[in-house]
C-alpha positions, 0 to 999 in steps of 0.5 A: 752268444757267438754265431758263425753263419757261413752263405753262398754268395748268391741273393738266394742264399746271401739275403736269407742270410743277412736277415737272420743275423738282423733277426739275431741281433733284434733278440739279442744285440750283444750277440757276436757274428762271423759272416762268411762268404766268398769274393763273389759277394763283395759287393753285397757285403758292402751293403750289408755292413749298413744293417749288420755289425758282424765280422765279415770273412771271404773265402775263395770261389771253388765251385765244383766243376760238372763231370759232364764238362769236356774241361772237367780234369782241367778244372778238378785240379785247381778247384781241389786246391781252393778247397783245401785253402777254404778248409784251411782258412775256415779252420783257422778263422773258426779257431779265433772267432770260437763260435758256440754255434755255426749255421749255414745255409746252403751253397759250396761256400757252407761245406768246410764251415758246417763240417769243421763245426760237427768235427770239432763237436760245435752245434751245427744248424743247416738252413734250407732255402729250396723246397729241394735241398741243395747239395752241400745241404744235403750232404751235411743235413744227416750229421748236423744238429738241427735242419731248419727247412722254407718249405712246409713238406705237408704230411711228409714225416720228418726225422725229429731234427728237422723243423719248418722256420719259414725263410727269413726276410729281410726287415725291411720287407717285412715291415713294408708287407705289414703296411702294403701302402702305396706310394703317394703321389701314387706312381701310376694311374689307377685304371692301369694293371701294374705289373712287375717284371723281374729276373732275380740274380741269374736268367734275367736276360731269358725272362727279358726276351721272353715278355717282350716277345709277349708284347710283341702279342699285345694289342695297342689298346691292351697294352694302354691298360698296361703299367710296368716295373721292370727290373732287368739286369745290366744287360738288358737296362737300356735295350729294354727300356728303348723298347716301352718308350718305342712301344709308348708303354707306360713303365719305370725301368730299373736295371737294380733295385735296392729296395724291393720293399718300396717296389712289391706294394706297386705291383698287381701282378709279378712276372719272375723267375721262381727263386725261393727268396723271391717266391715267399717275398711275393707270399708276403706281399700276397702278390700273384705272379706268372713264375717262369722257372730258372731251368738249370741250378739243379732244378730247384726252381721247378720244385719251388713253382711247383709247391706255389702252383699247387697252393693255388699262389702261381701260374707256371709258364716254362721257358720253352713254352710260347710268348702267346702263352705267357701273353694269355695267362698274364691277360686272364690273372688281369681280366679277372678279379676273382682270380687276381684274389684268390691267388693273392690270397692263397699266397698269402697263407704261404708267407711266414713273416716271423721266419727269421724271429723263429730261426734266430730263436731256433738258434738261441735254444741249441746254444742255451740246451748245448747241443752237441753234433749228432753223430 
């Protein structure tokens, strides 16, 4: 089997990614992969090629410039013409890679792969990360083959097309979930609440600044009962982790980690942004957390905390409301058991560990009944 995935070259699009193409070749090993992303993942890919054979193809960046930009018609021009070298590229890479499927998932990185696949009648598969669909999804969804969606719309009545895979994660994760050990020698105390800060690959800096002017409002003796990981950012690396040395916090300060897998089971409770791939990652866990929703992005963020609160998983704290709030909410999940519980488990029910068995199996079926492009 020969599978073209095409991804955005965020953590939000670019790890479900990678997960699914493990999940591939755990079924079937000689399965043949093209992945393609843009330039701004390099470094990402460099990572990946230690998990994935597959052959690793970059197109341009060409995102689409705001109409609302006071530069919008400085911008139109060169975006117009990294669009036609992406369509270019992607048509001729395509014509010697010959995939028997393409599957994309999300971003403007998947447009000409996914439309150049349903033109040329080879089976095209959308992955949805967002409980709101992105707009290259979107506008790719009506005439792809099949949409395979993270979020479970309820009673919401889908078009036969449309199938609820979960979102795929990464081996590594998964595994770790199954066990939900600690490290030994433990880490921290255990009278102490560990709580885990992070920001993911866009506003951690906002989130930063919102928890420490949340300290700023705990008292000496609550903040000694108090342990924290903190996964800042470049940015904020040394600045942050000044402040819990000045404030005699205990805390273990990253400004990356590579290995969320070793980092979720250490955590009681998860301060975060409210990506789809952090979200279901904390579902796997059964990790609480106060989500702080990424205000821009389209608003997905705001439609992903949305579904977790409603599930009883999260509390929602906005990025306009106060540090006090967010000081309040972290000390009442901390001072309750009963509540810690409930969330972890209402999150729990939300974690779907096979996502990436069930998509790679999705795929499977599509390349073995030979489906064409619904048109």
């Amino acid at each position: 089997m020969k599978v073209a995935v095409f991804t955005g070259p965020t953590g939000g699009h670019f790890f479900p990614a990678l997960a699914f193409c493990e999940a591939l070749k755990v079924q079937n090993p000689n399965t043949q992969i093209l992945f393609v992303t843009s330039l701004r993942a390099y470094d990402l890919v460099e990572k990946a090629k230690e998990r994935v054979t597959a052959d690793f193809q970059y197109l341009p960046d060409f995102p689409l410039p705001r109409a609302n930009r006071a530069d919008f018609l400085i911008r139109i021009g060169p975006f117009l013409i990294k669009l036609a070298q992406s369509f270019s590229k992607t048509k001729k890479i395509l014509s010697q890679f010959m995939p028997d499927i393409t599957v994309g998932f999300g971003s403007y990185i998947s447009f000409p792969g996914l439309w150049i696949s349903r033109q040329t009648n080879i089976p095209t598969l959308i992955h949805e990360q967002n409980w709101k669909m992105g707009k290259a999804n979107h506008g790719l969804a009506r005439r792809a083959t099949r949409v395979a969606l993270s979020f479970d719309p309820g009673k919401v009545s889908l078009p036969q097309k449309f199938q609820v895979t979960g979102l795929p994660l990464r081996t590594s994760l998964v595994e770790s979930a199954q066990k939900k050990k600690r490290r030994e020698p433990a880490v921290f105390p255990d009278n102490q609440f560990r709580i885990l800060i992070v920001g993911g690959s866009q506003g951690a800096h906002s989130l930063n600044q919102l928890w420490r002017d949340a300290l700023e409002r705990f008292s000496h003796e609550e903040k000694s009962k108090l342990a924290v990981i903190h996964i800042t950012g470049k940015m904020d690396f040394e600045s942050v982790k000044t402040m819990y040395l000045s404030k005699q916090i205990n805390a273990l300060v990253f400004p990356f980690h590579e290995h969320m897998e070793e980092v979720y089971p250490e955590a009681d409770l998860a301060v975060t942004r409210a990506g789809a791939g952090t979200l279901f990652e904390l579902a796997a866990f059964g990790l609480p957390a106060v989500v702080v929703p990424y205000p821009h992005a389209e608003g997905h963020q705001e439609h992903n905390a949305r579904y977790f609160k409603n599930a009883g998983a999260v509390h929602v704290i906005h990025q306009s409301d106060s540090p006090s709030l967010l000081k309040d909410t972290v000390l009442e999940i901390t001072n309750s058991k009963n509540l810690k519980d409930q969330m972890s488990q209402s999150s729990n029910r939300l974690a779907v560990l096979d996502a990436g068995n069930r998509l790679a199996k999705l795929c499977e079926e599509m390349v073995t009944t030979q489906e064409a492009c619904s048109l």
